[in-house]
Structure formats: C-alpha cells, structure tokens
N, C-alpha and C positions, 0 to 999 in steps of 0.2 A: 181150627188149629192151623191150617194151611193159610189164613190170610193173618195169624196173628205171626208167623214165620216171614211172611212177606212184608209184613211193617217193620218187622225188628230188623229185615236184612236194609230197608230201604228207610229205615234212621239211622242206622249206621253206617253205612255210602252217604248220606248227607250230612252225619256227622263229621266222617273223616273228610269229606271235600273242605269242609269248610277248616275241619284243624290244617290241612296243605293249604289255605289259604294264606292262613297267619302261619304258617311256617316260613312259606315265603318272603310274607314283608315283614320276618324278622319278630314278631310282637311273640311267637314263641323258637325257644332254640335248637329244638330237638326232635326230629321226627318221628311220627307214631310209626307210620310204613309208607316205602315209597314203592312203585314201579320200575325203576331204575329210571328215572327222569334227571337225577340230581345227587352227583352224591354227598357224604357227609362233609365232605371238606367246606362246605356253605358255611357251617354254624361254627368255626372255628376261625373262622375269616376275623384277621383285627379290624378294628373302621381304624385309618386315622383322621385324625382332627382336618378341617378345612383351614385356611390359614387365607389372611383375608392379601389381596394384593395391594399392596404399597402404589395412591396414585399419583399422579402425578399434578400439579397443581398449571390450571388454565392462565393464561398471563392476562391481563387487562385487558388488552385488545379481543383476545379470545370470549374474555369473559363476557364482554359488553355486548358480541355477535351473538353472543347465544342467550343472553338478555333478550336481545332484539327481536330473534327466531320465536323465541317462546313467548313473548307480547303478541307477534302475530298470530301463531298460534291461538293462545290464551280468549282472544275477541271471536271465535270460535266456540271453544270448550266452554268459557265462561268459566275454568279450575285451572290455577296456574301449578297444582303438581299431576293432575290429567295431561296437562301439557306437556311438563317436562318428562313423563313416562311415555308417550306416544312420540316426542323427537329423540329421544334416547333410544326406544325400540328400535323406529326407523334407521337410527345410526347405526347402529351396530348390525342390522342387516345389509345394510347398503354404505359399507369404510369404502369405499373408492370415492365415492360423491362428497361434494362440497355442502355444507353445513346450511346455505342458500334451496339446496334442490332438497336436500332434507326436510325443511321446513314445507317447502313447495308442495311435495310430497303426501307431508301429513294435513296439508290444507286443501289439499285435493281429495284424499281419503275421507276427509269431514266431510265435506260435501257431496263427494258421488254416497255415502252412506246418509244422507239426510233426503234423497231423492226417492 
C-alpha cells in the first residue's frame, strides 16, 4: 500500500513538472499550481506581431564588394548562401569593421576550424 502511495505521489510531481513546462513556453494557458515563482499576469500577456524592418537598399558599388567578399568566401565553403550566412553573422557582430576584415575574418575562421 505504501509503495503504491509513493508512485501516485511521484507521477504526479512528474506530472505537474512537466504541465509548468508547457506552461511556460506558452503551449498551455493556465496554470494547474504554482509556487509563487510566477504570477498570473504571464497568461494574459498580448504578443504583438513582429513587424519586419524596412531595409535599406546596397548601392552598386556596395553591392559588387560584397559580391567579391562572398566569391572569396564561397572557394572555401564551396555554398554561396553558407557564405553569405557566415559574412552576415560576422558583420553584424563586428559594425565597426570594414567589410574587407569581415571577410578576412570568416576566411580565417574556415581554416583555423579545418586544422
């Protein structure tokens, strides 16, 4: 009787761990019982919509450097949108640098990672 009391308590602690799971990431709305970790105001929360940003268009000259970055690149990766994901990362980690060291960069990363 005693071990059929200690399975019931301890599926139901691993029931409820797992319903505060999906409470959390939202997949349910309402919680069965909390701790006082969180309160209801979570599940009443509006989303609003992401709204995409307006960009702004590369001029020729721009466009043709980053052509050129991504070609060198590219003889590397051998995948010219591997490329263009690995200099886009770099850039946006590193806006102070010039689009030159950028490339440098992720051609350097190819290779210290191929050693």
């Amino acid at each position: 009787m005693d071990v059929l009391l200690a399975l019931a308590v301890i599926g139901f602690v691993a029931w409820w761990i797992r319903y505060n799971q999906l409470y959390r990431s939202g997949a349910v709305k309402t919680p069965f019982f909390s701790l006082g970790g969180q309160s209801q105001s979570r599940a009443r929360r509006v989303k609003v919509a992401h709204r995409p940003v307006a960009r702004k268009r590369a001029t020729p000259a721009a466009e043709r450097e980053i052509g050129q970055a991504v070609s060198k690149i590219t003889t590397y990766t051998h995948n010219y949108e591997v490329s263009v994901r690995l200099l886009h990362s770099t850039r946006q980690a590193n806006m102070s640098k010039s689009l030159d060291w950028c490339a440098e960069k992720v051609i350097d990363d190819l290779l210290r990672d191929r050693r």
